[in-house]
Each structure stands twice: as structure tokens, then as C-alpha cells.
C-alpha positions as a Markdown table, in Angstrom:
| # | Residue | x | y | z |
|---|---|---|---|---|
| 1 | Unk | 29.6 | -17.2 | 5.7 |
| 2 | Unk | 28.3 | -14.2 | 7.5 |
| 3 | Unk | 24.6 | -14.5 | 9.0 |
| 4 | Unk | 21.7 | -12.8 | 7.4 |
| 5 | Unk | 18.9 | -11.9 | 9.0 |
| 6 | Unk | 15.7 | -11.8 | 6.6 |
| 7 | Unk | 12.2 | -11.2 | 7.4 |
| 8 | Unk | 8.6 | -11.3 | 5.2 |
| 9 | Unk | 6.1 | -9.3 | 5.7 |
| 10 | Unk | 2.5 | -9.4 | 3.8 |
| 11 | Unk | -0.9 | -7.1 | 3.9 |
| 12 | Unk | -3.7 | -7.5 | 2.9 |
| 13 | Unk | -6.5 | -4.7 | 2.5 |
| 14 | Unk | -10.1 | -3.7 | 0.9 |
| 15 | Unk | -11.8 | 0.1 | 0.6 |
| 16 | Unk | -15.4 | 0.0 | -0.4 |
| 17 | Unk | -15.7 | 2.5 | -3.7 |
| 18 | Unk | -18.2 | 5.1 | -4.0 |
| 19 | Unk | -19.0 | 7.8 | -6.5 |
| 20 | Unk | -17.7 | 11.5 | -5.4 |
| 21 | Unk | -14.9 | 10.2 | -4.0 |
| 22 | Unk | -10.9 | 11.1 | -4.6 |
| 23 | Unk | -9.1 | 8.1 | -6.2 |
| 24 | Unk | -5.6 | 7.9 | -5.0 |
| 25 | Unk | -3.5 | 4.7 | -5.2 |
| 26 | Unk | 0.0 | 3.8 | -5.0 |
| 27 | Unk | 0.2 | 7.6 | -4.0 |
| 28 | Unk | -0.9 | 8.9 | -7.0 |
| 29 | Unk | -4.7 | 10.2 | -7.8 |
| 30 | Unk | -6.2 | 8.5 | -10.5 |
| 31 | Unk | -8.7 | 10.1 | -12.6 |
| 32 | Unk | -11.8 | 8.3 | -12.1 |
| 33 | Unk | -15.4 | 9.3 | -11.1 |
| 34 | Unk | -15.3 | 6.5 | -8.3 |
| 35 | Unk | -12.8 | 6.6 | -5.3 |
| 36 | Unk | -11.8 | 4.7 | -2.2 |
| 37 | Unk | -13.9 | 5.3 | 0.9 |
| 38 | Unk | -11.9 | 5.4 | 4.3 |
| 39 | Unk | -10.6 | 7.7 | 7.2 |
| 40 | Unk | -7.5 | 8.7 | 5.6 |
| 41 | Unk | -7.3 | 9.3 | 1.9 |
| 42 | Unk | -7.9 | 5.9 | 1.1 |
| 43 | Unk | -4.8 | 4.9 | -0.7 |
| 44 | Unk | -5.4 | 0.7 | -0.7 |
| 45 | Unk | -1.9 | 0.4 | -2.0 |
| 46 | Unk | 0.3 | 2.0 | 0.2 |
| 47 | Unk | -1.8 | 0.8 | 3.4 |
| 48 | Unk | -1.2 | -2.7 | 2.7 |
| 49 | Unk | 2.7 | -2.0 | 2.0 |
| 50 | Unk | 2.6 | -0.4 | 5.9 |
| 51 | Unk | 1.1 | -3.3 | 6.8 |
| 52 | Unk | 3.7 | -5.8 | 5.2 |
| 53 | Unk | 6.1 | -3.7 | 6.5 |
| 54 | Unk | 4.8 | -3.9 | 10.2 |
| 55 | Unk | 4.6 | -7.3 | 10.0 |
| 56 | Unk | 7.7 | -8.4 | 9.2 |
| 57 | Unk | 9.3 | -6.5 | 12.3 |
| 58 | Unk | 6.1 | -8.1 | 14.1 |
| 59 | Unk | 5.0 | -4.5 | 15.0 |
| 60 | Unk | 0.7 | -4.9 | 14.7 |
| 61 | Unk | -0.7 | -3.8 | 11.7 |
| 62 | Unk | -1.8 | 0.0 | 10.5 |
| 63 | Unk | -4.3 | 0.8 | 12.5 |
| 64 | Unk | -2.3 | 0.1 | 15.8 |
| 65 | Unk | 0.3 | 2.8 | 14.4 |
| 66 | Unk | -2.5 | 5.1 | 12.9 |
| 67 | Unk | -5.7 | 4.6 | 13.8 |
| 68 | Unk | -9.1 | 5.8 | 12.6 |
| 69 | Unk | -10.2 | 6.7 | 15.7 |
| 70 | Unk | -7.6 | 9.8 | 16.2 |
| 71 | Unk | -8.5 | 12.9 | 14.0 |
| 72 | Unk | -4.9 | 13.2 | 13.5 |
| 73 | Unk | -5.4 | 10.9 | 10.9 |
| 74 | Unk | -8.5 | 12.3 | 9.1 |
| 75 | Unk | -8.0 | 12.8 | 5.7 |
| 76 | Unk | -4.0 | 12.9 | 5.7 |
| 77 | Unk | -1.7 | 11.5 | 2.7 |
| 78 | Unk | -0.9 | 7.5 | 2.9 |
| 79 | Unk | 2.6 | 8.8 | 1.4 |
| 80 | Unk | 3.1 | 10.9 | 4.9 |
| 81 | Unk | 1.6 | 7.2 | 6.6 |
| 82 | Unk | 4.2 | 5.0 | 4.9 |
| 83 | Unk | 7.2 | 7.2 | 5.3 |
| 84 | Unk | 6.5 | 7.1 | 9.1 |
| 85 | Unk | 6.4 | 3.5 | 8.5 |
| 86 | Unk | 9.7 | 2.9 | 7.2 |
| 87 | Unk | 10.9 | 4.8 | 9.6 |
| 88 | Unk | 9.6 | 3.0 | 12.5 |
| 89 | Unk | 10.4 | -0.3 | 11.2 |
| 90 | Unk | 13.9 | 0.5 | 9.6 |
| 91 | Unk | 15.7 | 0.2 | 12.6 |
| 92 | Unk | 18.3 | -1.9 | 14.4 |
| 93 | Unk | 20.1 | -2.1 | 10.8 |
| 94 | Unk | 17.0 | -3.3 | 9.0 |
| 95 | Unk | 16.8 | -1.8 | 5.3 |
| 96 | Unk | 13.7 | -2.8 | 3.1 |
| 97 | Unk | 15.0 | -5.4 | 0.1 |
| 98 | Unk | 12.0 | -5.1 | -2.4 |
| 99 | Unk | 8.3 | -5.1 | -2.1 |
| 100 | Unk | 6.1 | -6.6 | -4.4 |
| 101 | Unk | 1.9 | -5.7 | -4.6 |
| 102 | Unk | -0.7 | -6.3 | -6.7 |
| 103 | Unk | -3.9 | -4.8 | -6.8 |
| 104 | Unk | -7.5 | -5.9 | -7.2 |
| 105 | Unk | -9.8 | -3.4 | -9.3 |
| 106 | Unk | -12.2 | -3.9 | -12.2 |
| 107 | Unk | -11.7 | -0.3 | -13.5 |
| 108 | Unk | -10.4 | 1.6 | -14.1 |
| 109 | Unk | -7.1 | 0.4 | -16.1 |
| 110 | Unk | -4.7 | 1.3 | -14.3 |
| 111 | Unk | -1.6 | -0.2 | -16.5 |
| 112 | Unk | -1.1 | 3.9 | -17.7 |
| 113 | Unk | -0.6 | 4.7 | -13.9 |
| 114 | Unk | 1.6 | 1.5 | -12.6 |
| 115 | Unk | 5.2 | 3.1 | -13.5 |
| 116 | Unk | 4.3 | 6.7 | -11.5 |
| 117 | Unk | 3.1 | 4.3 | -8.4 |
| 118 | Unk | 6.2 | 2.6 | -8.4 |
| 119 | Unk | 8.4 | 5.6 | -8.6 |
| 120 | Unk | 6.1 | 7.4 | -6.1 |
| 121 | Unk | 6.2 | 4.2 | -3.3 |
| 122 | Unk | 10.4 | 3.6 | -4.1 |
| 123 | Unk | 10.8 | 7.4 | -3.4 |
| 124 | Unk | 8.4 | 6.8 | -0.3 |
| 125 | Unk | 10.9 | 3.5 | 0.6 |
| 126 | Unk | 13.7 | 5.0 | -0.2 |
| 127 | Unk | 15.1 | 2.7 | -2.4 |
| 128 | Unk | 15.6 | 1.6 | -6.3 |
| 129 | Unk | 12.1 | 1.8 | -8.3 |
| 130 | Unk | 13.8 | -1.4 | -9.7 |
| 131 | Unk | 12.7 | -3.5 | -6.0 |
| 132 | Unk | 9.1 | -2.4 | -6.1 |
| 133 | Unk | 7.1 | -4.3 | -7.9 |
| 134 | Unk | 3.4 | -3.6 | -8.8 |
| 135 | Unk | 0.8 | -5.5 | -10.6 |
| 136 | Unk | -3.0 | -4.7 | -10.8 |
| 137 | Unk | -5.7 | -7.2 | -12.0 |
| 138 | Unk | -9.6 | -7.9 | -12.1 |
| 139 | Unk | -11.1 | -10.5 | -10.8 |
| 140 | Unk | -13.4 | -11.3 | -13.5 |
| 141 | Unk | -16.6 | -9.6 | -12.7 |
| 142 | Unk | -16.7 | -11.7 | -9.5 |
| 143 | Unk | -17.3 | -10.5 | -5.9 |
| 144 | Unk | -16.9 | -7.2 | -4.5 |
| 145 | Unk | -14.1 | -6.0 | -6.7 |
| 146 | Unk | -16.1 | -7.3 | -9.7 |
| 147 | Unk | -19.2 | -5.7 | -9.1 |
| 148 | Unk | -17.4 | -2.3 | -8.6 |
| 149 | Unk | -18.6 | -2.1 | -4.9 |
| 150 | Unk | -14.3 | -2.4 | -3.5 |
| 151 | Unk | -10.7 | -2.6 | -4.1 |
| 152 | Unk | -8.4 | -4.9 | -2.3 |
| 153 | Unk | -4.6 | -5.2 | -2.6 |
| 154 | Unk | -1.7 | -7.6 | -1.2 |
| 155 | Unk | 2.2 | -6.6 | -0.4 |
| 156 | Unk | 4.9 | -8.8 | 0.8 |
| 157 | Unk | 8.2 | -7.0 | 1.9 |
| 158 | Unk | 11.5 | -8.4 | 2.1 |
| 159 | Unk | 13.6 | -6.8 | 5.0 |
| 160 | Unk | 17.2 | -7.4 | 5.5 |
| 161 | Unk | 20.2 | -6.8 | 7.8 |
């Protein structure tokens, strides 16, 4: 039996949410009249798949690939920041097997918006919308996410070769 060479990866991140602010996730904008604060344009989602994805070719985290400190960075599209991803980390014969996320929001819903995220981050991956999964949840009016005051999410990546 041939050898095959697997490797996890998971990410974890949180975006305080204010009012006046864009709300993009899973590299789509969202309707909403609160959005994610941060240095790029905020997209929870897709900075916690980079993150997965760095980590499972043990290559640091985001903000060692793209970090808030460089102006480069202001502002720009996640989708631009995970495409450079995969392409920094599928390399040496590594191909991304599926990614799975779920996301941590008390509102809005965003079950009307989970299929266009997961066609917009399998196009981003270059692979079948069928190995990205994405769920969303609330956490019950409980902490930071419950009150409204953040967003978190979580990715784990398979890679293979």
C-alpha cells in the first residue's frame, strides 16, 4: 500500500462588531447594519481557513504571512489573502482535501448566505464546493458573540499528498 502523507490544520479567530461597518464573511458581504472591525476587510471566515491552512504545513499563522502592521494589507479582500494562501502552502505535491468551519454569530441568520460562502471559499481553494463545509451557530446569548460585541470562527483543513 502506497504511503499517504496527511496533515490537519485548525484556526481559530474573533473580530469585535461595530455599527457602520462592512459585513463580509466567507467572502461574501452580508447585508447587515453591523460589520467586522479589523485591518483588512474583516472576513472572520476566510482568516481562520488561512490559518488552518498555515498550520497544517506548520507555516505560523496569518499575521506572519500578512500582517497588520504593513499598509499593503489595509483594507484588501480576504479572498485575494486566502488564494495567496493556498498557493504558498500547496506545494511539494500538497492539494487541500476538504475544509470544514463553523461560525459563531448571534445575528444576523446567516443560513440564506452559507451555500454562496461555500461556493465563494471552494472557488478561492480551488476545489469541489462538495469538500467545504460551513456551519454557523449562536451561542445562546452568552459572552461576546451573544451580546453582539464579536464574531469568532473555527476551520480545520485536511491536506494530502
Amino acid at each position: 500500500m502506497p504511503h499517504l502523507d496527511l496533515r490537519i490544520g485548525y484556526g481559530y479567530d474573533v473580530h469585535q462588531l461595530a455599527e457602520g461597518e462592512e459585513f463580509w464573511l466567507g467572502g461574501i458581504h452580508i447585508p447587515s447594519d453591523i460589520g467586522a472591525v479589523g485591518h483588512s476587510d474583516a472576513d472572520v471566515l476566510l482568516h481562520v481557513i488561512c490559518d488552518a491552512l498555515f498550520g497544517a504545513r506548520a507555516m505560523g499563522d496569518i499575521g506572519a504571512h500578512f500582517p497588520d502592521t504593513d499598509a499593503a494589507f489595509k483594507g484588501i479582500d480576504s479572498k485575494i489573502l486566502l488564494r495567496d494562501t493556498v498557493a504558498k502552502v500547496c506545494t511539494e505535491g500538497w492539494g487541500i482535501v476538504n475544509v470544514d468551519a463553523t461560525i459563531c454569530l448571534q445575528s444576523p441568520k446567516l443560513r440564506p448566505h452559507i451555500d454562496a460562502m461555500r461556493e465563494c471559499i471552494a472557488e478561492c481553494l480551488g476545489i469541489p464546493v462538495g469538500r467545504v463545509g460551513v456551519k454557523a451557530t449562536t451561542t445562546e446569548r452568552l459572552g461576546f458573540v451573544g451580546t453582539g460585541e464579536g464574531i469568532s470562527a473555527h476551520a480545520v483543513v485536511l491536506l494530502g499528498r
